[in-house]
C-alpha positions as semicolon CSV with decimal commas, in nm:
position;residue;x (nm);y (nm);z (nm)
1;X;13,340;5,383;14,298
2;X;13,073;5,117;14,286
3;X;12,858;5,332;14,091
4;X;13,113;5,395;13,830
5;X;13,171;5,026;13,785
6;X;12,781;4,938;13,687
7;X;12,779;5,268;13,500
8;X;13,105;5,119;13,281
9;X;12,986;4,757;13,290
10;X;12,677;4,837;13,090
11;X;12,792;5,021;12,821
12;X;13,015;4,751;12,786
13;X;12,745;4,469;12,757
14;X;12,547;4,734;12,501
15;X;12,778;4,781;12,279
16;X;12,874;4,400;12,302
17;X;12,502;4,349;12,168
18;X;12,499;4,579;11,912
19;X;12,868;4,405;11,757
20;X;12,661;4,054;11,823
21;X;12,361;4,201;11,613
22;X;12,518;4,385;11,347
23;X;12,749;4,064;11,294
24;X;12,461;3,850;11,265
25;X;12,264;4,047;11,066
26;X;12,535;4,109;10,817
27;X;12,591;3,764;10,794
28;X;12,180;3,655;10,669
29;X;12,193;3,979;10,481
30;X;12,504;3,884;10,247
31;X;12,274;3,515;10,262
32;X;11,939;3,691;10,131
33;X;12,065;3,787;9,791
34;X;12,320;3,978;9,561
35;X;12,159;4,308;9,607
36;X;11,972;4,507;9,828
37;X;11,690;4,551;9,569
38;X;11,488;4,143;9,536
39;X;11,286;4,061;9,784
40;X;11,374;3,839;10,098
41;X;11,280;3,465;10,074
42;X;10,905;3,375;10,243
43;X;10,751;3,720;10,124
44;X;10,397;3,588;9,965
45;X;10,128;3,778;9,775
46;X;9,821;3,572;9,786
47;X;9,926;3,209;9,718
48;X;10,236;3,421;9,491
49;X;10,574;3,373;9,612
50;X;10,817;3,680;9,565
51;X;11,111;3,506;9,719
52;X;11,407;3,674;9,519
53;X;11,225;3,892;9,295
54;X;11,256;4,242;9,207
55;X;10,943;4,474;9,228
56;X;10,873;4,476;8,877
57;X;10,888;4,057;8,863
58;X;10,658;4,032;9,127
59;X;10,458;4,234;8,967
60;X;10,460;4,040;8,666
61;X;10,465;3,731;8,852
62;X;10,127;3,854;9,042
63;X;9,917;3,972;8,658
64;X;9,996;3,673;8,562
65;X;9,866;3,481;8,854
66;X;9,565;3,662;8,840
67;X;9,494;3,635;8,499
68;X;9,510;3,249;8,546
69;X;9,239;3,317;8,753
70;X;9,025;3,477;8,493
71;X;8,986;3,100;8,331
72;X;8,811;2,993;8,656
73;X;8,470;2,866;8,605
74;X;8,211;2,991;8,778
75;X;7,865;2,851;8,785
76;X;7,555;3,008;8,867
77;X;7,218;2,850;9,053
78;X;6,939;3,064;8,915
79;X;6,553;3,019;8,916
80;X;6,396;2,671;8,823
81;X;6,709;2,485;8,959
82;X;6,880;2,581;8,644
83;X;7,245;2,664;8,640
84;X;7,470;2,932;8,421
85;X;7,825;2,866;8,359
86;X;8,065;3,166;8,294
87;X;8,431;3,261;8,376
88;X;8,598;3,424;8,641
89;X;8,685;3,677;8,323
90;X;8,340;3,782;8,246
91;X;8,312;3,895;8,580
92;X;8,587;4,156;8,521
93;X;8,836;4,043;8,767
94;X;9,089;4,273;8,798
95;X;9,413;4,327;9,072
96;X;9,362;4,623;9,326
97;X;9,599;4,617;9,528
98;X;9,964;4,658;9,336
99;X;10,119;4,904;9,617
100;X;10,142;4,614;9,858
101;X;10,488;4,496;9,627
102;X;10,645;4,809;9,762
103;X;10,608;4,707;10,155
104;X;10,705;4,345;10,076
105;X;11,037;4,450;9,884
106;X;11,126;4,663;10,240
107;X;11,053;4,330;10,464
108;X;11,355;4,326;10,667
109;X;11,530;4,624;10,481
110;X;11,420;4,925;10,682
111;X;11,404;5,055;11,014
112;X;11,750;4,985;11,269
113;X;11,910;4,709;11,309
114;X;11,666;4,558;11,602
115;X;11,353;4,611;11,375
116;X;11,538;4,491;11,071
117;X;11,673;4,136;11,273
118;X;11,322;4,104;11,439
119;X;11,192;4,107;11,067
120;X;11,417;3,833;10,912
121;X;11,382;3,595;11,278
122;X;10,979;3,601;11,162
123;X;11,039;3,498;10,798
124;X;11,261;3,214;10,937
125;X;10,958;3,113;11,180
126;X;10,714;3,135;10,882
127;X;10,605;3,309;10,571
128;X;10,470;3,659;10,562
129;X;10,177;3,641;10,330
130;X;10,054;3,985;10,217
131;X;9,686;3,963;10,116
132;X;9,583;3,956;9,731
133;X;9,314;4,181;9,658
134;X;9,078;4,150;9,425
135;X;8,787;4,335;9,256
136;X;8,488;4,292;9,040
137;X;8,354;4,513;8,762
138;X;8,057;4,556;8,818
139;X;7,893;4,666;8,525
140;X;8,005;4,317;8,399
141;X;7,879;4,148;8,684
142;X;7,526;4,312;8,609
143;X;7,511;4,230;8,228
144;X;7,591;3,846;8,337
145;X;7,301;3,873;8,554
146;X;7,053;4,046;8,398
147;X;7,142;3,863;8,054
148;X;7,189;3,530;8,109
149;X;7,067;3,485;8,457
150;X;6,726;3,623;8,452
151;X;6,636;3,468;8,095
152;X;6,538;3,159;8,352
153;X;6,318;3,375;8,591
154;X;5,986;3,218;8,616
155;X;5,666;3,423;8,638
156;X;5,471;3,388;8,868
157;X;5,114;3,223;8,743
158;X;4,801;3,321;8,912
159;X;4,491;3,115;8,967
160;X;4,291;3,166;8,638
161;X;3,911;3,143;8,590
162;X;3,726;3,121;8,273
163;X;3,310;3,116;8,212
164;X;3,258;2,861;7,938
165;X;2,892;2,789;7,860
166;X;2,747;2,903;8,179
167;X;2,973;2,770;8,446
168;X;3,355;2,813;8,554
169;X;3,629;2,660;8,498
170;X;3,874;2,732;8,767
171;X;4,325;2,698;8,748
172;X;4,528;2,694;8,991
173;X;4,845;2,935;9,013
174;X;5,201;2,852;9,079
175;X;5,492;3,005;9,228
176;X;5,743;3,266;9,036
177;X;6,109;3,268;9,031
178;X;6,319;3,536;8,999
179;X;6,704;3,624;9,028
180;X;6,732;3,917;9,290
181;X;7,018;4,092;9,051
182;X;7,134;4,359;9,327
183;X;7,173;4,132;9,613
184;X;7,290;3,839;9,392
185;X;7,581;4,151;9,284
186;X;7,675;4,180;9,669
187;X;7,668;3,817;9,696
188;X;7,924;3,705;9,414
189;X;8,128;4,058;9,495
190;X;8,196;3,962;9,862
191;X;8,278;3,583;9,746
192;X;8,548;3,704;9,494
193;X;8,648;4,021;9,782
194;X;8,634;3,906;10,065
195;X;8,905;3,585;10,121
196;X;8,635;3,317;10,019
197;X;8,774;3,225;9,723
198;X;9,030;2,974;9,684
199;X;9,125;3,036;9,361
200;X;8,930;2,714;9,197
201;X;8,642;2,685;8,967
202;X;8,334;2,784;9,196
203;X;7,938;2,734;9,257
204;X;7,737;3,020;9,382
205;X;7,396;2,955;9,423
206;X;7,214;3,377;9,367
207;X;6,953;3,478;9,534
208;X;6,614;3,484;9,400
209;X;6,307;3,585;9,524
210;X;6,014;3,371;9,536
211;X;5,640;3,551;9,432
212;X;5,352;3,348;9,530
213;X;5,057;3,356;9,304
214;X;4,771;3,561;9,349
215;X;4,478;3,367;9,413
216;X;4,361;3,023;9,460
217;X;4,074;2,794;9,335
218;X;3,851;2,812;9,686
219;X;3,925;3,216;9,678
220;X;3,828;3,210;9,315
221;X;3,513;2,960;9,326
222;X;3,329;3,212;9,537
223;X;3,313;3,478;9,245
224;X;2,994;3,360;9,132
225;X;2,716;3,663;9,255
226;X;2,668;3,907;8,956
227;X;2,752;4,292;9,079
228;X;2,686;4,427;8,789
229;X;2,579;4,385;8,389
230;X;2,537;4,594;8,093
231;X;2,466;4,556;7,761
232;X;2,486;4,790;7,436
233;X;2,409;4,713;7,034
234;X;2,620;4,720;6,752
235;X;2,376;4,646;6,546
236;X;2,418;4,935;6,256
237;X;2,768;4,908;6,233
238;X;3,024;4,834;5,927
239;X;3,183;4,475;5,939
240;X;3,495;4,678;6,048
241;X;3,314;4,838;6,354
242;X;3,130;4,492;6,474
243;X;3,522;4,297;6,473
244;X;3,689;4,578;6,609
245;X;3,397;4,588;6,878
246;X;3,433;4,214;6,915
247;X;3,808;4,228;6,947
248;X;3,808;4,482;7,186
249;X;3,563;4,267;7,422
250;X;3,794;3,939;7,361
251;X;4,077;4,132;7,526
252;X;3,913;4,241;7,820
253;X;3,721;3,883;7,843
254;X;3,861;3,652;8,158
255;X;4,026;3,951;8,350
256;X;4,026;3,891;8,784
257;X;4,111;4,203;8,940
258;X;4,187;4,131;9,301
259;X;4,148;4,399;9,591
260;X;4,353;4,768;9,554
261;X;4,407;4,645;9,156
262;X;4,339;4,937;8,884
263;X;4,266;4,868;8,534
264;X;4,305;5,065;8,265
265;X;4,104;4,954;7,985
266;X;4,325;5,126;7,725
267;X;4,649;4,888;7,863
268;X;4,414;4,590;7,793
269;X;4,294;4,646;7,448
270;X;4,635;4,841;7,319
271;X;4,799;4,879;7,029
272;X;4,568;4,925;6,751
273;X;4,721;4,745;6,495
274;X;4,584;4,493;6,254
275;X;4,801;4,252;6,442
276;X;4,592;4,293;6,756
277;X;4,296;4,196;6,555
278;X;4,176;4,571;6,465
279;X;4,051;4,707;6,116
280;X;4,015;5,093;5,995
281;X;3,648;5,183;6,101
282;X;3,539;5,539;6,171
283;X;3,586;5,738;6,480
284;X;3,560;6,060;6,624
285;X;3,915;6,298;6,562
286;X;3,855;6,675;6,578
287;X;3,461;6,704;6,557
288;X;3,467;6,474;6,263
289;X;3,434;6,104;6,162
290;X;3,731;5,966;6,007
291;X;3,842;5,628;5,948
292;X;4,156;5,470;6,197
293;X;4,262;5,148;6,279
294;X;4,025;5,027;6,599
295;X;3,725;5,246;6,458
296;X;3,457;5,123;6,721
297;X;3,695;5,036;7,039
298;X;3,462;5,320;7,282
299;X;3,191;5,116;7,213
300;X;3,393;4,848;7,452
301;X;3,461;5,082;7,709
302;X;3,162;5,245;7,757
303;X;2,996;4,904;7,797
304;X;3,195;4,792;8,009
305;X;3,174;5,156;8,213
306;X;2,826;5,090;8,280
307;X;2,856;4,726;8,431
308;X;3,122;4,878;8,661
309;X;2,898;5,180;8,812
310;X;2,657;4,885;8,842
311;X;2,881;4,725;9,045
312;X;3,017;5,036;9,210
313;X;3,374;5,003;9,167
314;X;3,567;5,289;9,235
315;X;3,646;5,481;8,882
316;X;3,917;5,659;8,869
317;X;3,897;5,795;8,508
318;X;3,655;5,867;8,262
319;X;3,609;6,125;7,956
320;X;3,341;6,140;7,755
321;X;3,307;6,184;7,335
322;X;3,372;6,502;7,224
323;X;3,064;6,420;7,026
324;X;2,716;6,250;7,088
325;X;2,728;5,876;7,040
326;X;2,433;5,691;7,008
327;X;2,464;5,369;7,180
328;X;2,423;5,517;7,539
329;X;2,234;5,882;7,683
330;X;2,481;6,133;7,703
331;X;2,746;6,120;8,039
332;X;2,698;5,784;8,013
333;X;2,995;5,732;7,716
334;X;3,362;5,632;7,831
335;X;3,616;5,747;7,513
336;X;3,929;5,587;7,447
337;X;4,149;5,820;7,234
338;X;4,537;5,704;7,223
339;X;4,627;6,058;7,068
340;X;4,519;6,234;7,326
341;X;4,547;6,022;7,641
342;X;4,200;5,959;7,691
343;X;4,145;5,622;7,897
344;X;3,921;5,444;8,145
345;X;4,023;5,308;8,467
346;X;3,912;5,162;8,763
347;X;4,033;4,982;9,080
348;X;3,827;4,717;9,275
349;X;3,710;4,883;9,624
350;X;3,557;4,568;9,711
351;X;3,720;4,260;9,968
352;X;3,710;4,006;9,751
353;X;3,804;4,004;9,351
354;X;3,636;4,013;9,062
355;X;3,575;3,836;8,756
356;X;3,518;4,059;8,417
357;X;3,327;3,849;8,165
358;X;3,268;3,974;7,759
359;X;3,109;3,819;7,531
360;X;2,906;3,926;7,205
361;X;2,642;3,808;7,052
362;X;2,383;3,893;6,787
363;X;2,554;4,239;6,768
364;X;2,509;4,273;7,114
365;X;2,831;4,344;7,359
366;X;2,800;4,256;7,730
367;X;3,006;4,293;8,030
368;X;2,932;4,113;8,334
369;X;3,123;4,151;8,693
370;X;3,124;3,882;8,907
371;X;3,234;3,874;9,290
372;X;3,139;3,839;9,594
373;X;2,836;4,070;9,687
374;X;2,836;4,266;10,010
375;X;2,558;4,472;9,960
376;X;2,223;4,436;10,145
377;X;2,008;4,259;9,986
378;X;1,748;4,545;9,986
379;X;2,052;4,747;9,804
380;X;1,979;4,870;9,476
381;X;2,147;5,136;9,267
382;X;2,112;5,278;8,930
383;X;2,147;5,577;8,735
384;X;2,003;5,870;8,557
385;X;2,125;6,102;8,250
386;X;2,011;6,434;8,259
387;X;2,019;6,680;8,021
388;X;2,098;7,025;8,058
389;X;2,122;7,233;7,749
390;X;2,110;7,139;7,394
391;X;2,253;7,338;7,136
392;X;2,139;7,238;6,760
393;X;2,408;7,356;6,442
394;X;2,256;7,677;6,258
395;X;2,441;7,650;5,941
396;X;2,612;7,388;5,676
397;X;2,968;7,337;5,605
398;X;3,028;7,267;5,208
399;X;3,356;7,236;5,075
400;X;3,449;7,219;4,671
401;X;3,632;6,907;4,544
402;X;3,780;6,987;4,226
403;X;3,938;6,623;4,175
404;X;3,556;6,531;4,150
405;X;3,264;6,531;3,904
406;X;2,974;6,685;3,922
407;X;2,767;6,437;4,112
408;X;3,017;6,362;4,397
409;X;2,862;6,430;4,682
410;X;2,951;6,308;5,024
411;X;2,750;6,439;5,364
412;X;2,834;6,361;5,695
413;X;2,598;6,410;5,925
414;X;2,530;6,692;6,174
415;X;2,599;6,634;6,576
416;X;2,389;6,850;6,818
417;X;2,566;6,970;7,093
418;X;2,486;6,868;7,479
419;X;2,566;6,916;7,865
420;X;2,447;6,619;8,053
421;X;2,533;6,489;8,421
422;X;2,429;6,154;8,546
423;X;2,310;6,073;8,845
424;X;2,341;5,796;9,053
425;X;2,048;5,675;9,274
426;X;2,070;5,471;9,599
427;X;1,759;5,257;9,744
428;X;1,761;5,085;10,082
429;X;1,447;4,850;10,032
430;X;1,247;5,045;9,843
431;X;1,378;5,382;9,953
432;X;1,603;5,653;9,799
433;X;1,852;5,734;10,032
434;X;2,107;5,953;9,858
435;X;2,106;6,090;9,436
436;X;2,456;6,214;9,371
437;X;2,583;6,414;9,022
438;X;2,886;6,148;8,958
439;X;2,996;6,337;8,597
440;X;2,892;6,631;8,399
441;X;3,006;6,595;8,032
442;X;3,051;6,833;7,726
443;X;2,962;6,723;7,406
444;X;3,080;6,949;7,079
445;X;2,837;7,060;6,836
446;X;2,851;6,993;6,477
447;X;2,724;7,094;6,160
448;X;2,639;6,906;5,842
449;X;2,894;6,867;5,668
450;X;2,941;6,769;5,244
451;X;3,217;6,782;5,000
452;X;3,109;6,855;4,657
453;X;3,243;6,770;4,332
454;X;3,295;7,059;4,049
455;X;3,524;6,903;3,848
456;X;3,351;6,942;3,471
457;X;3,403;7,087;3,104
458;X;3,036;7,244;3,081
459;X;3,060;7,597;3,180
460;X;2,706;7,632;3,213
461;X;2,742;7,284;3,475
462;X;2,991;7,490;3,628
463;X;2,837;7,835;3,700
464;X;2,499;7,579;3,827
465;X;2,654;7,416;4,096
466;X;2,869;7,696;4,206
467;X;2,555;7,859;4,276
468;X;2,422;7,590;4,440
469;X;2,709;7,547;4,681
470;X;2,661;7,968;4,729
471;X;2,308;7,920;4,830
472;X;2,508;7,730;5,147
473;X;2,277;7,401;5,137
474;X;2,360;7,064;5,150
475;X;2,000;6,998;4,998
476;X;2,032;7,212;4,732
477;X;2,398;7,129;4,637
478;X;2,262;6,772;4,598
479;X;1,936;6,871;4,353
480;X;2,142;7,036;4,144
481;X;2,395;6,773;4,149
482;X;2,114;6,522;4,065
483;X;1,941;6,752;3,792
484;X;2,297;6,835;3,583
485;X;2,348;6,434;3,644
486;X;2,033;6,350;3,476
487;X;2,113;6,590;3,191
488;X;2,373;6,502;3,117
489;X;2,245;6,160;3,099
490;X;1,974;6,222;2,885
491;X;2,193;6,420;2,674
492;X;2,424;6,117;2,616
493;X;2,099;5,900;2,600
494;X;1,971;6,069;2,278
495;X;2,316;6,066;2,114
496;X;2,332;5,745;2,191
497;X;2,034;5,711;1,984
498;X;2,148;5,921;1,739
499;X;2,425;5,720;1,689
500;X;2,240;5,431;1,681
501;X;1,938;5,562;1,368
502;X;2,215;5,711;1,184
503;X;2,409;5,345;1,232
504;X;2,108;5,158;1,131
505;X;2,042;5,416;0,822
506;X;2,353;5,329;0,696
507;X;2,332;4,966;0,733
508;X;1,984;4,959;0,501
509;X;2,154;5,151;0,224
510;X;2,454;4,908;0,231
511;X;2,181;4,589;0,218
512;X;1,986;4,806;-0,068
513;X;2,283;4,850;-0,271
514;X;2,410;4,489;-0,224
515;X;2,082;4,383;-0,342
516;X;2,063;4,603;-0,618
517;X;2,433;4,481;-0,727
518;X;2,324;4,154;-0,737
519;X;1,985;4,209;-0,932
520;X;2,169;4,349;-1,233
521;X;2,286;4,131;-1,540
C-alpha cells in the first residue's frame, strides 16, 4: 500500500511541473512577440541586435552593419616609418557567416518545453551574442600591399668603393627596408578574423624585413693588393668601336663582388642601345663582319677575362669568337653575343671581396682586381696559348651587285681558321708545379670576301668584268674594275676637251665676225 502511495504521489508532482512550465512558458511566449517567426529580444550578431526581427531584417540589418564597416580607416606602418592610409573597403571585407541568422531566429523556439524555458531564463540573465564573422579578399589585400606599401621599401645600400687618381675612396652602406607582403597578409587577415577588431578606424604596423648592407669601410679598406691586371689596345679601331669599348669598361668600372658572388659580364654592360651609351660598330654575326649597335663590346670582356685568370677566380663561362680576333692569341678571347646567349661569368672563390677597376686610356683598356691576396708570395701563375692546327681559306667568295657601278668594290678580309688551348702554368718560387689545358677553342675559317658592282650601259664594260668576276679573284675583279674606271675616265677626259676646242672655235669666229661688223662703213 505504501508503495502505491509514492508511486501515485509522483506522478502527481510531475505532471504538476509540467502545468507550472507550460503555463509559464506560454505566458513569456505570448510576451516575446506577435508571431512565432521574429526573433526573441537579447539575440546579438556581432555588436547587431536582432531583437524582434525577422530573418530577412536581420539580415539586412547585419549588410548594412558591415558595410559601415567598409568606411573604417585603416592605416598602415611600412618601411622608413612611413604610413599608408586605406579603407576597411579596399581590403575586400565581406560577411561569411549569414547561416548563423537561422540558429538565432530558433533561440528559445525549438526543442521541449524544458530546453525551450532554459533558453528564454538565459536571455533574461544576459544577451546571447552570436559571433560576426568576417573575411578578407585577399587578392585585394595583396594589390594594397604590393602597390602602395612596398613603393616605400628601402634598398638596402652597400659599402661602395671607388679608385680616383690612385687611391680609394671608401662609403659606407646602410640598412634596407622592406614590407614582408605574405606575412604582413596573415597579419592584417587574423586582425580583421580573428575578434581583434573593434569595429573602429585601426593602425597596423606590417612586418618588414630588415637587410643589412653588405660590407663595411674596414672590410673594404683592405682591398688594396692587386690579384690580377690586364691590358689590351684599341688602337685601330673606328670612333664607334673605341666609345663602345670605353662604354663597355665604364659599366663594369667600381664593381665589389663579395665571396660566393657570380658576375655575368653581359648583365653589367646590357642592353645595347644608344641609350646605354653604344654606337653601330662592326662585329662578328655568321662568319662575317657586320655593323650592330655595341660593335666592339668583346673587346671588354676578353680584357677583363684575362685579369680574372690572373687572379684565379673561378670562371664559370666562357666562349670564344667564332672567328680570330686580333687583340689577344687565340683561347684567350671571351665573346659576348646577345643573339645567341653567349656570356662571361665568374664568381669570387676567394675569402675576402674584390674590387674590379676599368679605366681607358690612350686606346688602351685595363682591368685591374683588387683584394686581399692569399697566395704565397713565391706564387706565380700565368698562361700559355697553343696552337694546334691552322687551316688557311683556298678560294674567294665574289658576289655581283647590280645596284652598283662598275668600280664598286668592297673586300672584307679573309679569317684563317684555328684550334688553340691555353694553358695555365703554376710556379712555387721559381718552380712549375702543375700546367693544366683550362679551354680548347674553335675558331671558323673564312674566305675573302668582295661584292662587285656591274651595274653599266657599255656592253663591252659588261662582258669585262663578268669575266673578271669568272676568273674567281678578288685581285683581278679589282684591276679590271680600276682599268674600265680609268677608261672611262679618259674617255670623258678627251670629250671634255672636245667640248672645250670646239667651244673655244666657236667663240673666235663670233669675235672675228663682230670685228669684221664693226670694220665696215
Amino acid at each position: 500500500m505504501v508503495i502505491v502511495m509514492k508511486k501515485y504521489f509522483r506522478i502527481l508532482w510531475t505532471f504538476a511541473l509540467v502545468l507550472v512550465l507550460a503555463g509559464t512558458f506560454g505566458g513569456v511566449a505570448v510576451q516575446a512577440g506577435e508571431g512565432n517567426d521574429t526573433i526573441l529580444s537579447g539575440v546579438y550578431v556581432g555588436d547587431v541586435d536582432l531583437s524582434g526581427m525577422t530573418v530577412d531584417e536581420a539580415a539586412q540589418a547585419v549588410n548594412q552593419f558591415v558595410e559601415g564597416l567598409k568606411s573604417r580607416n585603416v592605416t598602415f606602418g611600412v618601411a622608413g616609418d612611413c604610413y599608408v592610409a586605406v579603407t576597411v573597403g579596399d581590403l575586400g571585407l565581406k560577411w561569411e557567416n549569414p547561416d548563423v541568422l537561422t540558429e538565432a531566429a530558433s533561440v528559445g523556439k525549438k526543442g521541449n518545453f524544458i530546453k525551450r524555458y532554459i533558453a528564454i531564463q538565459d536571455l533574461k540573465k544576459g544577451n546571447k551574442v552570436y559571433d560576426l564573422e568576417l573575411s578578407l579578399d585577399e587578392n585585394a589585400v595583396k594589390a594594397v600591399l604590393e602597390e602602395q606599401c612596398t613603393e616605400y621599401n628601402i634598398p638596402a645600400k652597400n659599402a661602395t668603393m671607388t679608385r680616383v687618381d690612385g687611391s680609394f675612396q671608401i662609403e659606407e652602406g646602410q640598412a634596407g627596408e622592406a614590407v614582408n607582403v605574405e606575412e604582413s597578409l596573415l597579419e592584417i587577415s587574423d586582425y580583421f578574423t580573428q575578434n581583434t577588431w573593434d569595429y573602429q578606424d585601426a593602425a597596423i604596423d606590417l612586418v618588414v624585413d630588415v637587410t643589412e648592407p653588405r660590407g663595411s669601410a674596414e672590410e673594404l679598406s683592405r682591398l688594396t693588393d692587386v690579384l690580377g691586371t690586364f691590358t689590351t689596345s684599341y688602337s685601330t679601331s673606328s670612333a664607334a668601336r673605341c666609345k663602345n669599348v670605353e662604354n663597355g669598361c665604364r659599366l663594369i668600372n667600381s664593381t665589389i663582388l663579395y665571396p660566393g658572388d657570380e658576375f655575368s659580364t653581359y648583365e653589367a654592360i646590357k642592353p645595347f642601345t644608344e641609350a646605354n651609351g653604344y654606337f653601330p660598330a662592326g662585329s662578328y654575326l655568321n662568319g662575317k663582319v657586320v655593323e650592330s649597335l655595341g660593335g666592339g663590346i668583346c673587346q671588354v670582356s676578353t680584357t677583363l677575362y684575362n685579369a680574372v685568370l690572373l687572379s684565379e677566380l673561378e670562371v664559370t663561362e666562357r666562349n670564344n669568337h667564332s672567328m680570330i680576333v686580333a687583340y689577344v692569341e687565340p683561347s684567350m678571347d671571351a665573346a659576348i653575343a646577345e643573339s645567341s646567349g653567349k656570356d662571361f661569368k665568374f664568381v669570387n672563390n676567394l675569402n675576402n671581396p674584390v674590387y674590379i677597376e676599368g679605366h681607358t686610356e690612350g686606346k688602351q683598356i685595363t682591368f685591374t682586381i683588387y683584394g686581399v691576396e692569399e697566395r704565397a708570395p713565391g706564387h706565380k701563375v700565368r698562361y700559355e696559348s697553343e696552337t694546334l692546327s691552322v687551316t688557311r681559306p683556298d678560294h674567294e667568295v665574289i658576289t655581283a651587285a647590280p645596284g652598283q657601278g662598275i668600280g664598286y668594290i668592297s673586300v672584307e678580309s679573309a679569317h684563317i681558321g684555328y684550334t688553340a688551348q691555353l694553358w695555365k702554368i703554376v710556379e712555387e718560387n721559381g718552380v712549375e708545379v702543375s700546367r693544366d689545358v683550362i679551354n680548347k677553342s674553335t675558331y671558323k675559317v673564312s674566305p675573302r670576301t668582295a661584292t662587285v658592282g656591274v651595274n653599266t650601259d657599255n656592253p663591252v664594260h659588261a662582258a669585262r668584268i663578268q669575266a673578271a668576276i669568272a676568273s674567281g679573284s678578288i685581285d683581278t675583279c679589282k684591276a679590271e674594275a680600276a682599268a674600265i674606271q680609268a677608261e672611262i675616265a679618259a674617255a670623258a677626259q678627251q670629250q671634255a676637251d672636245l667640248e672645250a676646242y670646239y667651244q673655244a672655235l666657236q667663240q673666235q669666229q663670233q669675235a672675228q665676225l663682230e670685228a669684221q661688223q664693226q670694220a665696215e662703213p
